[in-house]
N, C-alpha and C positions, 0 to 999 in steps of 0.2 A: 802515399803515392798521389802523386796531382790528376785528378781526374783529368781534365783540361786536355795534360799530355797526352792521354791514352787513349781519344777523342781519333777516330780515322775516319779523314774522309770522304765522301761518296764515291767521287773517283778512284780513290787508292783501295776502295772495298770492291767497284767493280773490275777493278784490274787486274786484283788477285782471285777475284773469283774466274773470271775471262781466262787467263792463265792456268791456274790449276784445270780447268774442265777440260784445255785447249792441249794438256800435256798427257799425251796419250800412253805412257805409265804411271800410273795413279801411284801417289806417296803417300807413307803414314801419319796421320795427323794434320790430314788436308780434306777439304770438301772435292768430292767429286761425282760425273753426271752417272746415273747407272741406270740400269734397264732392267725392268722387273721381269723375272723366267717363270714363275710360279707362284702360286698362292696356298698352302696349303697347311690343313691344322694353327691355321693362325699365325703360320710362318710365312714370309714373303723372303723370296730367295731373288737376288739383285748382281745383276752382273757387271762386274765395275772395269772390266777389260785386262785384269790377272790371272793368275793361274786357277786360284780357285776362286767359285762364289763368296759372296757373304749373304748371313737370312739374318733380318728382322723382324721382331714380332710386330703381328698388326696392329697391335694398339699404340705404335709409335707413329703410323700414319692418321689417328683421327685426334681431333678437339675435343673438351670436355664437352659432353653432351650431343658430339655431332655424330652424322652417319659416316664412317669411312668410305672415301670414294679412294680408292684404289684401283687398277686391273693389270691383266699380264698384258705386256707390252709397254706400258705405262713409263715413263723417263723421269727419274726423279734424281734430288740433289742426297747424296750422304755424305757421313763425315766417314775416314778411313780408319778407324781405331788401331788395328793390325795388320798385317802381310802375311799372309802363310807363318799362321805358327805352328808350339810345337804339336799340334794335330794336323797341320797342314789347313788351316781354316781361314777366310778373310772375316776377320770382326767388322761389321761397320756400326752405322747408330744414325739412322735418320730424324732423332731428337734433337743430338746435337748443332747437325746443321739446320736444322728449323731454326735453333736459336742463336747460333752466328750470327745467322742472315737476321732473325726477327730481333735481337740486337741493336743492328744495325738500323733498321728501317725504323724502332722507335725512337733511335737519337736522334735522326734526321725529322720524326714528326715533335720530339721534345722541342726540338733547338728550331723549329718553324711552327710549333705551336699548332699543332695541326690535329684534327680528331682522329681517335684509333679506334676500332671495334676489341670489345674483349667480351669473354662471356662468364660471366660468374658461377664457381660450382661448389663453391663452398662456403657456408657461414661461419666463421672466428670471430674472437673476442674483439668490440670493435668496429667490428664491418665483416666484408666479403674477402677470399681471396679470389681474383681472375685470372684468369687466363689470354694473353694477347699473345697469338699465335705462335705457344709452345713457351713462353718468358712468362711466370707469374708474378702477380704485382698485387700491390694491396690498396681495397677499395674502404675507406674512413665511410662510418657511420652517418657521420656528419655530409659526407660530401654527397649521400644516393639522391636525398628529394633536396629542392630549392628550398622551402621554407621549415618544415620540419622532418625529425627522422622517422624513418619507417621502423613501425615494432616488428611486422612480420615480416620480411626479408626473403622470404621462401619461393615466392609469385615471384623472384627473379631471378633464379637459377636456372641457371643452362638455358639463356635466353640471351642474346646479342647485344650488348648497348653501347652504345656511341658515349665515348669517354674522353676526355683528356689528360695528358701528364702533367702530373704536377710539380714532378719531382724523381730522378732517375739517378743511381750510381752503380755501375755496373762491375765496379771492383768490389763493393759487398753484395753485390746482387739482389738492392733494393729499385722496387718501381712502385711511387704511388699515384694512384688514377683518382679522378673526381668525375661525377655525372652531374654535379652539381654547378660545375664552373659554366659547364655548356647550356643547362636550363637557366642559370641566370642571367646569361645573353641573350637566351630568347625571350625572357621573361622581360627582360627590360627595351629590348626593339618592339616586344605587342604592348608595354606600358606605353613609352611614349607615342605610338599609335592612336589607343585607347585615348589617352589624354588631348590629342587633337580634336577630336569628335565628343566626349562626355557633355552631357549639361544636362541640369535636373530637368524631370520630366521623360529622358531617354528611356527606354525598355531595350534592355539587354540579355541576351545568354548568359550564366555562368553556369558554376559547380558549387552542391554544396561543398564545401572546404573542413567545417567543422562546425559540431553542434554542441551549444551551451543551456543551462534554464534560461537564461534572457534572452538568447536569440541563436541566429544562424549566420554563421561567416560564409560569404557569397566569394568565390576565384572567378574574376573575372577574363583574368589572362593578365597578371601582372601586379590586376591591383585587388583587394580583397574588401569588400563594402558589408556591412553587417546590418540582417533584417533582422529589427528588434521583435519580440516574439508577440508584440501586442500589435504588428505590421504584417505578421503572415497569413491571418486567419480572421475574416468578421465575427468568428465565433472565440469567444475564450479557449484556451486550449493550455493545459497544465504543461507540457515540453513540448519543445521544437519538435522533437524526433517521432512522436504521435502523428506530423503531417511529413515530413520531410525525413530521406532516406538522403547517409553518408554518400556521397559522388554522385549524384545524382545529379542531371542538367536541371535547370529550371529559370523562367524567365522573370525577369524583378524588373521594377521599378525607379528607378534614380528617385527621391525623396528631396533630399539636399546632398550637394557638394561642395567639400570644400579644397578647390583648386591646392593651395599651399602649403596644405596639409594631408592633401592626397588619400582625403575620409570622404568616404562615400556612407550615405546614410539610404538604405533600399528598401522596397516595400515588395510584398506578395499579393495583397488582400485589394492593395489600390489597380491591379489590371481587370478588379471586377467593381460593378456597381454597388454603391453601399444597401445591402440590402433593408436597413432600417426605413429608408425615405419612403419607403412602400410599405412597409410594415400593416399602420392600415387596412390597407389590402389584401393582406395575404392571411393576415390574423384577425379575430375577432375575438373579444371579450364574453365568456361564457361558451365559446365554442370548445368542441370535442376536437381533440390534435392528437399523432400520432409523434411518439416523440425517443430519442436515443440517448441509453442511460453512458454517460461517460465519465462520468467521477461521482464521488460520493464522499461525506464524513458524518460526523456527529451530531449536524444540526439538520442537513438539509442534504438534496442529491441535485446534481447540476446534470440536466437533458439538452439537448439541442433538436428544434424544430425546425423540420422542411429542411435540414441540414445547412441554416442558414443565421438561427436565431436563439442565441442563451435564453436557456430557461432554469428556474428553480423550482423545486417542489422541498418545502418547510418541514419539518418532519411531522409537525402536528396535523399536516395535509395529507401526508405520507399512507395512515392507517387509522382507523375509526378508534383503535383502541386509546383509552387514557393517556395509558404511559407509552406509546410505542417503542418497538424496537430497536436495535441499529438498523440502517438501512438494508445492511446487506443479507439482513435475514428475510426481507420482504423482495426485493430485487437485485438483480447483478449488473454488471460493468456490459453495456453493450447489448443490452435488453432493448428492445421496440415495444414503446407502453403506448396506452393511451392516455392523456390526461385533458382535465379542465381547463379552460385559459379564465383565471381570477383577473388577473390587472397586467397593463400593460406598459410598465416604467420607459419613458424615454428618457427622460434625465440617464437613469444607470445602465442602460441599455440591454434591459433584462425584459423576463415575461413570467411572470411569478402563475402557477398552478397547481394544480392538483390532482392526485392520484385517487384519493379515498371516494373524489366527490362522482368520479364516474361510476361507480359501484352503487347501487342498493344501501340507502341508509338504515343498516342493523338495529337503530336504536328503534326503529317504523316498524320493523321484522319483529323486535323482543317485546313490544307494548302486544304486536297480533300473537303473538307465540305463548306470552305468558301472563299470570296475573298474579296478584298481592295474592299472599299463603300459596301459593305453589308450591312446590315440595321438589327438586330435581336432583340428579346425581352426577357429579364434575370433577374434575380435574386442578387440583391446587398445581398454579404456574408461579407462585411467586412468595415469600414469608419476610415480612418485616415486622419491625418491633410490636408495630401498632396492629397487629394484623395477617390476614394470610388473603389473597388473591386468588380468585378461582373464573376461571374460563364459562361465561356463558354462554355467548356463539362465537364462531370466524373470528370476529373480532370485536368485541366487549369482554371486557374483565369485570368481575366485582368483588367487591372486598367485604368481608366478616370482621368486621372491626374487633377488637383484641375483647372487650367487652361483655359481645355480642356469642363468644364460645361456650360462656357456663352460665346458670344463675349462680355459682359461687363466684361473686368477683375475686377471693384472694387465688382461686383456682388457676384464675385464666390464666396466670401467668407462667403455671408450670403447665397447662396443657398445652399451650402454644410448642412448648418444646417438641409434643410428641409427636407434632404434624409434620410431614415432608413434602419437597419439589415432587410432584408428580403423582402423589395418592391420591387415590377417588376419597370423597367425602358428599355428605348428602347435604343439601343446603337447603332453607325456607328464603321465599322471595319477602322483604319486611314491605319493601316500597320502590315504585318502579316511576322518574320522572326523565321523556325521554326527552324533553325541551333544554333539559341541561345537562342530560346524558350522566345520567346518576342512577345507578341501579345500589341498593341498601339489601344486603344478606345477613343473614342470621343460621345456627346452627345450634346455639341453646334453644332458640324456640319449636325446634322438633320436638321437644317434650314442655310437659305444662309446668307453667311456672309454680313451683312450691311453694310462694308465699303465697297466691291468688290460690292455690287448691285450698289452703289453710284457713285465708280469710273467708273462700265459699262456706267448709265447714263451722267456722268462727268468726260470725258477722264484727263491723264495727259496733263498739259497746255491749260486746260480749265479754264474759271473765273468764279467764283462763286462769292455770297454774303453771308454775314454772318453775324452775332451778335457779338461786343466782348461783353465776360464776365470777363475779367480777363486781367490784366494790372500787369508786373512786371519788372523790372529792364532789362530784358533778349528780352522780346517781349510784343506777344499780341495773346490770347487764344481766338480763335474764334467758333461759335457754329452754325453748318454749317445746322444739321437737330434736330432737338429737339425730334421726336419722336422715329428717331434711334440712338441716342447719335450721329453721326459722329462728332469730331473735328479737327481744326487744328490748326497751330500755325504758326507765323509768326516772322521771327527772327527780332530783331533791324536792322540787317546789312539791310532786306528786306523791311522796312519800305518804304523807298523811293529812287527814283535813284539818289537825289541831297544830298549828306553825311550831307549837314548842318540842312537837315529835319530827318534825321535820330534819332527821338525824339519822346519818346513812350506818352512824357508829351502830345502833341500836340493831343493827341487820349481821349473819351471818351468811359465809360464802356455804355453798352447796346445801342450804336450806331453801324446802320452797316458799313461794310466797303468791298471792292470793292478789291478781289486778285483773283493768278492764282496758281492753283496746281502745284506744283513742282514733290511731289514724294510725298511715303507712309512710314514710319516709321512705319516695320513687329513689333519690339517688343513691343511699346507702340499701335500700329493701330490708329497715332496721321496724318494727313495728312497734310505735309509741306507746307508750304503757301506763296506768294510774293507779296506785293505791287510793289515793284521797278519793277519785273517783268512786270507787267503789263503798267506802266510807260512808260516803256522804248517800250512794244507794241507798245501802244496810238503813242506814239511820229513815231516810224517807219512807221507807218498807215498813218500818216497826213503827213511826209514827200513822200509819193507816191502817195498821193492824190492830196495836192496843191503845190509841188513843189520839189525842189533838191536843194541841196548844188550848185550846179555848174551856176544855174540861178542867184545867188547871193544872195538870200535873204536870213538869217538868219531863224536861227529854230525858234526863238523868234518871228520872224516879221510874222511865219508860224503858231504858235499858236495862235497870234492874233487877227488875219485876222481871224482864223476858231471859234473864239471863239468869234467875233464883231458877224459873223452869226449867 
């Protein structure tokens, strides 16, 4: 069917409405004027100048979302469904003549272009559907905002909005509305406006619009200018959204424009005075500052001073300990610290300082606190290969070097195992140097060293006996105390004072054998050892016993003789 055709208009809709109201027997299947009698249970009873009433329910007199204004007395238009049927009843339907009429009145605002009110009460796949005065029509997703679509949809139900048609056929009973066609008329009479007047340097009203990591998109009314995020803030600032809230008004800066491109480049930071030029003044070098902790990572925590000035604090600055922590075990996001002001970069527009150096330097507290052989009892915080870390105050650590656990070095390495994060263990202080912040712990030296007890008992160039256990190319490994490890060794050269006995073969394992201390070998704690040594004793001894060179008789004829005894 030709739409076109079926097109009636104004005139011939007021004449047949003029007529029918004007014909004082109301006909079936016609709009007519009628006069409300009652109101009652929801039912509104309407008299149309017939035999009998007709009643409507009242939810046929109100809008999605409005108040019904109804009352008795009240003159309203209905359509006449029936005449006395067969209950004797007038049917009527004040829906359907709302929608005649509203119909009509939106062909005449489609075909003149003309704005309607609708109200929206329902969200569908899509969009909205509305309501314009009793004709539902459908509102495109696309068509709510001018520039993009709205997620949440909700903030405008059962709320009035000025809309336009965009498109109407009333033989399938479609009508689609835009809110969009009308904001981008206004949008484009405040553009060209706007563009009369702009020129860099201007300070302007807008909206935030939208927020990105790089920056902030400014609505200006038409046109959209974006403050780069290194433009909004004299201070560094990690996102936009840290200073600036979605819709929010705020006043920017024209930066650059470019006319023919219709790019605005805007600033924040530039309607205040640069606060560095004064810097100077407001900071000093070595000075005590009170400062706001606002980001942090792995090396360093970035503060802001006087709410006006980046700062850093290094993490080696951070806390007097060695190795310090992550930062966030020392302080949090939004802390009020105090810190040191070290240097004052203008090149990078920073103020480097420090947290540890307002505090008491501990290492001044552990020289007054403690001394070389101290003895204390601490808390293991930390176990690596080489080692285990234990907590001397607040903040110093010290380490027991892997070494430093047993006098049996092959020990150390299975007792490292047995120690955990967080056991007390007792510690000796070996050496304390706080000029380079080095404290030296020890934990074998709680007890005495067993080769120093041995050598007390057994001076150097003392004779001992021993066990070998061990025969190789080089010597002869001997096992001097079994209950405290002591060993020693004995070279080949040491075997014997006569070079032809010099012969490791002539030796058996787990036999003992009869040498003299030499010395101590500090890095192994292997204690040197001499047959020849001794030898050559023996021989000295028996020549001052039974005799001399000079009486004539041979060493030979002097060992003999003491050896027939």
């Amino acid at each position: 069917m030709d739409q076109e055709s079926n097109k009636i208009t104004n005139s011939e809709y007021d004449t047949l409405i003029t007529d029918s109201l004007k014909n004082s027997s109301a006909k079936e299947k016609s709009i007519a004027l009628g006069k409300v009698i009652s109101i009652e249970n929801d039912i509104v009873t309407i008299d149309v100048g017939l035999k009998s009433e007709g009643r409507i329910p009242l939810s046929e007199f109100s809008r999605h979302g409005q108040k019904t204004e109804i009352e008795v007395g009240d003159e309203t238009e209905v359509f006449i469904e029936n005449v006395d049927n067969a209950n004797g009843e007038t049917m009527l339907s004040r829906e359907k003549a709302v929608k005649q009429k509203a119909w009509h009145d939106l062909q005449i605002s489609f075909n003149e272009s003309k704005i309607v009110t609708g109200i929206p009460f329902n969200r569908v796949k899509g969009g909205m559907s509305v309501d314009l005065n009793g004709v539902i029509a459908f509102l495109p997703g696309s068509q709510i905002e001018t520039r993009q679509i709205i997620k949440d949809t909700k903030e405008l139900l059962n709320k009035p909005l000025d809309l336009m048609i965009l498109k109407m056929d009333k033989y399938r009973g479609n009508i689609v509305v835009s809110r969009k066609a009308i904001t981008e008329n206004e949008l484009k009479e405040q553009r060209n406006e706007l563009l009369k007047t702009l020129k860099e340097g201007s300070i302007i009203e807008g909206k935030v619009k939208n927020l990105t990591d790089y920056g902030a998109f400014i609505d200006l009314g038409g046109i959209d200018g974006l403050v780069h995020v290194t433009d909004i803030s004299w201070t560094k600032i990690n996102n936009p959204s840290d200073i600036l809230e979605l819709n929010s008004n705020i006043k920017v800066k024209v930066l650059k424009f470019d006319e023919e491109l219709a790019r605005l480049s805007l600033g924040i930071k530039q309607l205040t005075d640069n606060p560095w030029e004064k810097i100077n003044e407001n900071i000093k070098v070595n000075e005590k500052i009170m400062g706001k902790v606002v980001s942090m990572n792995d090396n360093n925590v970035h503060i802001i001073l006087n709410g006006k000035y980046d700062a850093i604090i290094n993490l080696s600055e951070l806390s007097w300990l060695k190795k310090p922590p992550h930062p966030s075990k020392i302080i949090n996001i939004n802390d009020e610290i105090e810190v040191l002001v070290l240097e004052i970069d203008d090149e990078r527009k920073r103020v480097n300082c420090s947290l540890k150096q307002v505090k008491e330097n501990p290492w001044i507290k552990l020289e007054e606190k403690f001394n070389i052989n101290d003895t204390f009892e601490t808390e293991i915080v930390n176990i690596v290969d080489f080692g285990i870390f234990v907590r001397v105050l607040d903040e110093i650590d010290g380490m027991v070097h892997i070494s430093d656990l047993s006098w049996d070095e092959k020990e150390c390495e299975n007792i490292i195992k047995n120690f955990k994060k967080g056991d007390k263990v007792k510690v000796k202080i070996l050496d304390i140097n706080a000029e380079k912040e080095r404290i030296s712990l020890g934990i074998k030296h709680l007890n005495n060293d067993p080769v120093q007890e041995y050598i007390e008992l057994n001076p150097i160039n003392s004779k001992v006996t021993g066990k070998i256990i061990n025969i190789d190319e080089k010597g002869l490994k001997i096992e001097l105390d079994n209950e405290k490890n002591i060993f020693g060794y004995i070279k080949k050269s040491n075997l014997s004072n006569d070079k032809n006995e010099n012969k490791t073969e002539r030796f058996a394992l787990n036999e003992n054998a009869d040498s003299v201390i030499l010395s101590i070998d500090s890095k192994t704690r292997t204690l040197n050892l001499s047959i020849k040594e001794l030898e050559i004793r023996d021989e000295k001894e028996a020549l001052s016993k039974y005799g001399s060179s000079a009486s004539g008789a041979s060493l030979g004829d002097i060992l003999g003789s003491v050896l027939k005894k």
